[in-house]
C-alpha positions in Angstrom: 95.4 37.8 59.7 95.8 41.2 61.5 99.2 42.2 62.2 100.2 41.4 65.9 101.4 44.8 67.2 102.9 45.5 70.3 103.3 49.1 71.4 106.0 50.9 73.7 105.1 53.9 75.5 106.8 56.0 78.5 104.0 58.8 79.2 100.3 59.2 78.9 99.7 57.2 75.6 98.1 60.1 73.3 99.2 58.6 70.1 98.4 54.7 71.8 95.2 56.1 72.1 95.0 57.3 68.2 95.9 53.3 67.8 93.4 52.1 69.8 90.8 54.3 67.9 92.0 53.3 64.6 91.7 49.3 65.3 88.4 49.3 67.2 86.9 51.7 64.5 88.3 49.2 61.4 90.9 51.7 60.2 93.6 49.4 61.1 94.0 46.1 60.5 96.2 45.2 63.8 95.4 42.9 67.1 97.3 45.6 69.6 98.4 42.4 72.0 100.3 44.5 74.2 101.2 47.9 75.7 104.9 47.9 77.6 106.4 50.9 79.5 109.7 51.7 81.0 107.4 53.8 83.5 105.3 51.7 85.7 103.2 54.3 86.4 102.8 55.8 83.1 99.1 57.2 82.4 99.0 55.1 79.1 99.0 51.5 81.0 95.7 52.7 82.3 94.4 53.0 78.9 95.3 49.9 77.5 93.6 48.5 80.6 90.6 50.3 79.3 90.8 48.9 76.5 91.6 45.2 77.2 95.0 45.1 75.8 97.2 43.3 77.8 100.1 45.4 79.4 103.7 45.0 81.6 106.2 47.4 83.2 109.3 46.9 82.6 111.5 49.8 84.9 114.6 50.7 83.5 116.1 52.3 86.9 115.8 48.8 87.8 118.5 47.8 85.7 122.4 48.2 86.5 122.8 48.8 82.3 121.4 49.9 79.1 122.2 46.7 77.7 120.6 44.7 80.7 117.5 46.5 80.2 117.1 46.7 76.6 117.6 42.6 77.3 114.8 42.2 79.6 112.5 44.4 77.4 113.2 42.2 74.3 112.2 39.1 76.5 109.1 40.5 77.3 108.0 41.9 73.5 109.3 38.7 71.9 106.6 37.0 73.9 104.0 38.1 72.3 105.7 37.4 68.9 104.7 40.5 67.4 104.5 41.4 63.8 105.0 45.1 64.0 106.9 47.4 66.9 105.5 50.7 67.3 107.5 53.4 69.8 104.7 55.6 70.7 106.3 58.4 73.4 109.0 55.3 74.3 111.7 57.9 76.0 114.3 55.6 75.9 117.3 55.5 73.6 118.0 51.7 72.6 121.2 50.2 71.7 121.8 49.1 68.6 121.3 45.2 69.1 118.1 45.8 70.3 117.2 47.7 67.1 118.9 45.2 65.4 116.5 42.5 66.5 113.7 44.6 65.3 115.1 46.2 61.9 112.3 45.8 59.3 109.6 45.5 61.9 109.8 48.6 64.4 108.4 52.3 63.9 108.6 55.8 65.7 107.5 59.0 65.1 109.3 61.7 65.8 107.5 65.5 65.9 109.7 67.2 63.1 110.5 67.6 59.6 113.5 64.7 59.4 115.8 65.1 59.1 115.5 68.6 60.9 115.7 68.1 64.4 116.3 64.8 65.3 116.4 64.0 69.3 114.2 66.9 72.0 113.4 70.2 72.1 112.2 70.1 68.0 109.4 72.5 68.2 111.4 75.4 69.9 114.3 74.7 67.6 112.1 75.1 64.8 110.6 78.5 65.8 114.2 79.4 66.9 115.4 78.7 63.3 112.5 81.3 61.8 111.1 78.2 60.0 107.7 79.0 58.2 106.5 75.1 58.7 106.8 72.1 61.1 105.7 68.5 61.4 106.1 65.1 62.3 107.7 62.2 60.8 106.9 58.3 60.9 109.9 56.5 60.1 111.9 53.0 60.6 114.4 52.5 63.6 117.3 52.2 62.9 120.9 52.5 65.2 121.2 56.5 64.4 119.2 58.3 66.4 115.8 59.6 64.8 117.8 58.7 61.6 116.0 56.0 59.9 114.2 56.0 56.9 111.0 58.2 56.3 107.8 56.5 55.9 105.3 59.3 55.7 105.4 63.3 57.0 102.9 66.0 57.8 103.1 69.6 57.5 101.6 72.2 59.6 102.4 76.0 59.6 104.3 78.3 61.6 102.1 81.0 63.0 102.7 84.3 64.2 102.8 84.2 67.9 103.4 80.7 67.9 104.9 79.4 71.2 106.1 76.0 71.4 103.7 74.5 73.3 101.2 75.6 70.7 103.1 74.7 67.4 103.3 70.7 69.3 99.8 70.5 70.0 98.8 71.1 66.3 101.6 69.0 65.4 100.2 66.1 67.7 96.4 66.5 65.9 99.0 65.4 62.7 100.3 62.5 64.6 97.3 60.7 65.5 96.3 61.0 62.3 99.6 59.6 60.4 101.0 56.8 62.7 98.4 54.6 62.4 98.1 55.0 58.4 101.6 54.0 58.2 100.7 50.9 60.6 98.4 50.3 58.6 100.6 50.2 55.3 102.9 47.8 57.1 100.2 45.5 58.2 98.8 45.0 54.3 102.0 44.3 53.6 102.2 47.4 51.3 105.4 49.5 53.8 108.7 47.6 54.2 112.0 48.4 54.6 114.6 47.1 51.5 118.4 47.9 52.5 117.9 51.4 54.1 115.4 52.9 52.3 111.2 52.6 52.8 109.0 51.3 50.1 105.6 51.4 50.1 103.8 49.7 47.1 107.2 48.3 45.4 108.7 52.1 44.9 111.1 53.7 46.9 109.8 56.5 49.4 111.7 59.5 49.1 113.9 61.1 51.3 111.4 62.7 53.7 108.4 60.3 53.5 105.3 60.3 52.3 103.8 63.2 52.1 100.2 63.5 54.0 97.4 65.2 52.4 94.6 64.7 54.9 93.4 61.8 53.3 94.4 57.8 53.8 96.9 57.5 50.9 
């Protein structure tokens, strides 16, 4: 059966749309059942509508706590009884029983190298450090902050002139392309997490992921 995803988004939904692509075109094997944002009016909701996925708000100023909100947004994923979690632009930090409830089942990406960079501003910190590459990262949530284990990486190259503006828009091109393969891992049942590292076919990923060559792995 297709793995039963459910996708949390704060923003315009580039890389839901990269998941939307990827099921409707047969290159993942998911049922995307739902599409929840802490932004009632985020741009993305509007695309799952598009697309006939099924989507709710759930507005975390509307909640006195963290923990209040991270309770009503666990009610309302758990309701779809999804397989997989994925955190696609989801700006909102979760506390550690939420993540907890999820361990072994949730995903983010996160535009860097991991573990360079972990939380904002990655690009600019990247050019600021006189890097010669950057990236993005798909790995398992876990309670420290960007900090779970690598599932798979891309590289792109620091150019000359490079703003950062310009370095994340390449790096996005990378992140539509690498999110869903490593959905699509989890959902043939290849990608899980043992203890705290990632293992994809039985062996232990290293410390930075996968490494993406352009093609499906």
């Amino acid at each position: 059966m297709p793995c039963n995803t459910v996708i949390l988004i704060s923003g315009s939904g580039s890389n839901l749309q990269a998941f939307i692509d990827s099921a409707q075109n047969g290159e993942l094997d998911a049922t995307l059942s739902a599409v929840i944002s802490n932004r009632p009016a985020a741009k993305g909701l509007e695309r799952a509508r598009e697309a006939g996925i099924a989507t709710a708000a759930v507005d975390h100023t509307a909640y006195a706590s963290r923990d209040d909100f991270d309770a009503a947004l666990r009610e309302v994923i758990d309701s779809y009884q999804p397989d997989l979690v994925i955190l696609a632009g989801f700006m909102r930090i979760l506390g550690a029983d939420f993540v907890r409830h999820y361990r072994g089942r949730m995903l983010n990406i996160h535009p860097s190298l991991l573990p360079k960079y972990p939380g904002l501003h990655t690009h600019q910190r990247a050019l600021d450090a006189g890097d010669a590459e950057a990236g993005a990262t798909v790995h398992f949530v876990t309670e420290e902050l960007d900090g779970g284990p690598p599932v798979i990486h891309a590289r792109v190259p620091i150019e000359a002139g490079d703003t950062a503006e310009l370095l994340a828009a390449r790096v996005l091109e990378l992140e539509h392309r690498i999110y869903p393969l490593a959905a699509q891992w989890y959902a043939q049942g290849r990608l899980i997490l043992n203890g705290n590292r990632a293992e994809l076919d039985g062996k232990a990923l290293s410390a930075t992921g996968f490494p993406f060559n352009g093609t499906s792995g």
